[in-house]
C-alpha positions as CSV (number, residue, x, y, z in Angstrom):
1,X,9.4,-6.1,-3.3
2,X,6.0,-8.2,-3.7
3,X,3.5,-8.6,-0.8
4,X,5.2,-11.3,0.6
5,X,8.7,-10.4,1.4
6,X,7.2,-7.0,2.6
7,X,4.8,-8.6,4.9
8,X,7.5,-10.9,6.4
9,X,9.5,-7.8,7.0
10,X,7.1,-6.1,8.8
11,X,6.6,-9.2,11.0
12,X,9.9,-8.9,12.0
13,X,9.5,-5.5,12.6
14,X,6.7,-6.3,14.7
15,X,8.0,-9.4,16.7
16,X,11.3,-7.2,17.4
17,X,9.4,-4.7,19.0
18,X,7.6,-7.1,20.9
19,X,10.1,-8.1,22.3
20,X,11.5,-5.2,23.4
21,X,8.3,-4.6,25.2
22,X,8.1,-7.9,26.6
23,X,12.0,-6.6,28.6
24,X,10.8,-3.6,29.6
25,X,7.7,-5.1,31.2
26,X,10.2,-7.4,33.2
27,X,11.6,-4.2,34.3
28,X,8.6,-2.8,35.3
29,X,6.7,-6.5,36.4
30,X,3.2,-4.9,34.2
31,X,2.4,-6.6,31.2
32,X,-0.1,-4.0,31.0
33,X,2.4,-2.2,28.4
34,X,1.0,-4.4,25.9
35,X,-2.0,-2.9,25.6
36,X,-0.7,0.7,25.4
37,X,1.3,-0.2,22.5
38,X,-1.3,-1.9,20.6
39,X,-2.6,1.1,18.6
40,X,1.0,2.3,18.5
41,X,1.7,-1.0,16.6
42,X,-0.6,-0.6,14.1
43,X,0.6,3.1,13.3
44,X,4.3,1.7,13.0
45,X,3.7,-0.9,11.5
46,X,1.6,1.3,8.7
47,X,4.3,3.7,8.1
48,X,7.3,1.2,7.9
49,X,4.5,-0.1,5.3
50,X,4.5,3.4,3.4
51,X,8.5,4.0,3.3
52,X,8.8,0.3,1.9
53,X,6.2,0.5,-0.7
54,X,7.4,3.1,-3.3
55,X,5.1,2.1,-6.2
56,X,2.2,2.4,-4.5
57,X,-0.8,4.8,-5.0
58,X,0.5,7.6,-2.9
59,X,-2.8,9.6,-2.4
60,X,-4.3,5.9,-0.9
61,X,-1.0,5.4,1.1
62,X,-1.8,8.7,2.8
63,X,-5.1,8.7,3.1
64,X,-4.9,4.6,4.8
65,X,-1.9,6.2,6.9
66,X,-3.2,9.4,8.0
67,X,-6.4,7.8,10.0
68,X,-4.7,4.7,10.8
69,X,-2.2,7.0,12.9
70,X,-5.0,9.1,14.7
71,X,-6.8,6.1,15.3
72,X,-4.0,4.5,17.0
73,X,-2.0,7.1,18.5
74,X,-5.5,8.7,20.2
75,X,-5.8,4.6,21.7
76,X,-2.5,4.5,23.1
77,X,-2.5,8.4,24.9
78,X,-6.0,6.9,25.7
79,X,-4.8,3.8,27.9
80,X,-1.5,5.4,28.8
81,X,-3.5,8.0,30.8
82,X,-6.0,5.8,31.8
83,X,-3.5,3.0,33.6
84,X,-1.1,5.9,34.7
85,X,0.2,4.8,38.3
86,X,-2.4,1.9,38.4
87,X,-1.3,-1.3,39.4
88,X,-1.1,-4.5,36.2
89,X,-4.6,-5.3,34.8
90,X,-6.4,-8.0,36.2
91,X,-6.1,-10.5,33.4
92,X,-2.2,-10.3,33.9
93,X,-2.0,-10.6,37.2
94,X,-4.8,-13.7,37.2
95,X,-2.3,-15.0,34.7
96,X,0.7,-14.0,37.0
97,X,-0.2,-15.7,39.9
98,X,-1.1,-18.9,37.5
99,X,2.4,-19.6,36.6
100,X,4.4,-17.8,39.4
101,X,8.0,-17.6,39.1
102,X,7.7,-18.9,35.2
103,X,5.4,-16.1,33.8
104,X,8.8,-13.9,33.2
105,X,9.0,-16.4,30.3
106,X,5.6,-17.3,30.0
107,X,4.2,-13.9,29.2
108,X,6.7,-13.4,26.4
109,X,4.3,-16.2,24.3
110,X,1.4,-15.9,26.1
111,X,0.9,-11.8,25.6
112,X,3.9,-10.6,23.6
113,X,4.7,-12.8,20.9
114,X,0.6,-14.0,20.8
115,X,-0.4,-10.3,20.1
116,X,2.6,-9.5,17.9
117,X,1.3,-12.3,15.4
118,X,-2.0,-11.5,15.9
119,X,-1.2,-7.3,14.9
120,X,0.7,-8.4,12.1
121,X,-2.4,-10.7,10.8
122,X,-5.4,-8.1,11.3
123,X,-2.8,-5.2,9.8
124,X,-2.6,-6.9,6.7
125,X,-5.1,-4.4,4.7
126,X,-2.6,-2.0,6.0
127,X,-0.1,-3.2,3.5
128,X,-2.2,-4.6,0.8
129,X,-3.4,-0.8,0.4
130,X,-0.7,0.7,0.1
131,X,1.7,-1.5,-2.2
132,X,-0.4,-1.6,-5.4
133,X,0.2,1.2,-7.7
134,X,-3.7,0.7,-9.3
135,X,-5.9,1.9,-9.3
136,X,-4.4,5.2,-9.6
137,X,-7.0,7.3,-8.5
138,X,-9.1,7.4,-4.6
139,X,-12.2,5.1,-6.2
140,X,-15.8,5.1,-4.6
141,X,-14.8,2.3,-2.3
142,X,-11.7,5.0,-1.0
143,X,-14.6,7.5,-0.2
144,X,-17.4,5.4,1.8
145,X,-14.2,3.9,3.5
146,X,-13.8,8.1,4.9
147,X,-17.4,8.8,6.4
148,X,-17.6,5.3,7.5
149,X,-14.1,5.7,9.7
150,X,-15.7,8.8,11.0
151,X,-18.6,7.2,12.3
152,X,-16.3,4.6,14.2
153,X,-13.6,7.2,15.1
154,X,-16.5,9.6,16.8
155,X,-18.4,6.3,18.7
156,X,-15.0,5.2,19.9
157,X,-13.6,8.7,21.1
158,X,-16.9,9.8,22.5
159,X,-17.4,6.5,24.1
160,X,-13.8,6.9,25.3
161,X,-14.2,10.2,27.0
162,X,-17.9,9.7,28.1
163,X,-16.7,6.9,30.3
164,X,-13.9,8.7,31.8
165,X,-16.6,11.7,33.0
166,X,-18.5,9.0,34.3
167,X,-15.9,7.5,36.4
168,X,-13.9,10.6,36.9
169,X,-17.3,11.5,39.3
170,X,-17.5,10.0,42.9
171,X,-21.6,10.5,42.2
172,X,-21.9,7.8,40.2
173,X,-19.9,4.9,42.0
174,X,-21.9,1.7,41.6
175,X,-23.9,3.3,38.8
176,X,-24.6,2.7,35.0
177,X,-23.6,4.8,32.2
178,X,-26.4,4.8,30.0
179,X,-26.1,8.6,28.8
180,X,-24.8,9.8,25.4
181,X,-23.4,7.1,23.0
182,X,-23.8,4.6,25.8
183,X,-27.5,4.9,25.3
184,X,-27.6,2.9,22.2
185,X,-24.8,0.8,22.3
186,X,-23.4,-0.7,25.5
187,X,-20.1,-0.7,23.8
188,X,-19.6,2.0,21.5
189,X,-16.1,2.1,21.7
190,X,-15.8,-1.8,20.6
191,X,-18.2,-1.1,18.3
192,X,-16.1,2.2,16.9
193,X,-12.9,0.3,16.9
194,X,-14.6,-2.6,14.8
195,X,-16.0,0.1,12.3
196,X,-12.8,2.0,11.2
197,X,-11.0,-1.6,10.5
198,X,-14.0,-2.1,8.0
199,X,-13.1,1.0,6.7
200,X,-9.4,0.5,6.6
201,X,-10.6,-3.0,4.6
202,X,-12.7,-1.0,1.8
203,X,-9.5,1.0,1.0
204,X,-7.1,-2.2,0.9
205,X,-10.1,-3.3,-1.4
206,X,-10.3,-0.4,-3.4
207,X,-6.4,-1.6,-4.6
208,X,-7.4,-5.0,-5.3
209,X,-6.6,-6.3,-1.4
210,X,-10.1,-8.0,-1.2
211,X,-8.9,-10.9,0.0
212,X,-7.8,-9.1,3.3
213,X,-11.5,-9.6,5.0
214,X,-10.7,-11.6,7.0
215,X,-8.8,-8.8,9.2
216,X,-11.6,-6.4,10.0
217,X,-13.9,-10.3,10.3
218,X,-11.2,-11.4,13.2
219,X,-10.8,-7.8,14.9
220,X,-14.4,-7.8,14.9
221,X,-14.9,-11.8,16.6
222,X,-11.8,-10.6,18.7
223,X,-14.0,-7.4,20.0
224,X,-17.3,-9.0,20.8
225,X,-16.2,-12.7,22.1
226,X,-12.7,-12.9,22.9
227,X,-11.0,-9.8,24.7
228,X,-13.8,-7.1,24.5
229,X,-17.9,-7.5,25.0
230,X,-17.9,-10.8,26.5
231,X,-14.9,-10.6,28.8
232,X,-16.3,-7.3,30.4
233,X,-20.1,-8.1,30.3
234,X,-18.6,-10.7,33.0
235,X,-17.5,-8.1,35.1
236,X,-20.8,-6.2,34.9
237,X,-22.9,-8.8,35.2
238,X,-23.8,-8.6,38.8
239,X,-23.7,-4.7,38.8
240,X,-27.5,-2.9,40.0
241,X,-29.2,-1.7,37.2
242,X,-27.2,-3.5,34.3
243,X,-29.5,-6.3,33.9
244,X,-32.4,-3.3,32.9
245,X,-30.1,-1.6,31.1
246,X,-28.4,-5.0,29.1
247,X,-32.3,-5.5,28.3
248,X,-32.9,-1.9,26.7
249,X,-30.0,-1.5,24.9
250,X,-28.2,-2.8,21.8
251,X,-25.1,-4.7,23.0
252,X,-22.9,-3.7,19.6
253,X,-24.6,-1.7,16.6
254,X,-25.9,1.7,17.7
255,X,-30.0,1.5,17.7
256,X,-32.9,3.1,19.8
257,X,-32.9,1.6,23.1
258,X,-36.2,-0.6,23.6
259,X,-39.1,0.9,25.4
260,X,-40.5,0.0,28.8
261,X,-43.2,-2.7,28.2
């Protein structure tokens, strides 16, 4: 099969299990499901990807597979814990209340089929590195794509589990986080999330898929001013000792945190 007919299979694929979601979360009245199956999505949707891509290179199909499923399974168990026997996120409920008794319908375009489309376009360097036979060997691009997913796998892990310590402690109620990882990146888990899907775009480009940037460009604009940096720098805004913090410390890319004038 060429790109195309695979790609619009695995959109199906996606969009069907969407919408299985989208029932069970009328069952359960949380759209929050969504966002524990978003890194589950992307590790489907990457091996349905393998088994229907035969020719491809099969050392680059496992290598792209292999971190795309411990990326995304460790993001899942992540936010499955997390929202364990917590009530539906605040976004859905705002969104909830908006529409009332139409959101049963509602919420099936505005969160299920909108993030279905928008998994199948950023996953597409998860296809076009796996269905193209050349080059048949890993290339340079293949290895700087395995150190550099490291970086963002440890930033958003560490992040991750840093900020769950933090919270997980009564002590600091009210306070700022602005030990390990946190100290040079207010967001290293965006920023870790953002890294690996340049990675995941330098293998697709090691097998010709260059013309997939724009999927690591839109998880990236996605992560810092759509669902991500800006929506929770709201929230945190008008929290005591944020403001001195926001001021010392690199809002995305890890860097030194500014010294006290």
């Amino acid at each position: 099969m060429n790109f195309l007919t695979t790609y619009l299979i695995l959109f199906a694929v996606t969009i069907g299990l969407m919408t299985l979601l989208w029932l069970l979360s009328l069952l359960l009245k949380n759209s929050s499901i969504v966002d524990i199956f978003w890194g589950t999505g992307f590790v489907i949707f990457a091996w349905v990807a393998f088994f229907l891509t035969p020719d491809g290179f099969l050392a680059r199909k496992l290598l792209l597979t292999i971190l795309v499923t411990i990326w995304g399974l460790r993001l899942s168990i992540y936010i499955l814990v997390r929202n364990w026997g917590k009530p539906e996120d605040f976004r859905y409920q705002a969104w909830r209340n908006e529409h009332g008794k139409k959101w049963w319908w509602y919420s099936f375009f505005q969160v299920f089929l909108l993030q279905g489309v928008l998994l199948t376009v950023i996953a597409a360097p998860l296809l076009a590195a796996q269905i193209s036979p050349t080059p048949a060997r890993l290339g340079v691009l293949d290895l700087i794509a395995i150190p550099l997913w490291a970086i963002g796998f440890f930033f958003e892990s560490v992040g991750d589990w840093q900020l769950k310590r933090f919270k997980g402690d009564p002590a600091n109620k009210g306070k700022v986080l602005d030990r390990g990882v946190w100290r040079y990146t207010r967001h290293p888990n965006y920023f870790g999330d953002s890294t690996q899907w340049w990675a995941y775009y330098l293998i697709a480009a090691s097998a010709g898929g260059w013309w997939t940037i724009f999927s690591p460009i839109l998880m990236t604009i996605l992560l810092l001013r759509v669902s991500g940096v800006k929506l929770l720098e709201k929230t945190l805004d008008t929290r005591p000792g944020y403001k001195e913090y926001s001021e010392r410390t690199s809002e995305f890319i890890p860097w030194f945190p500014k010294k006290k004038s």
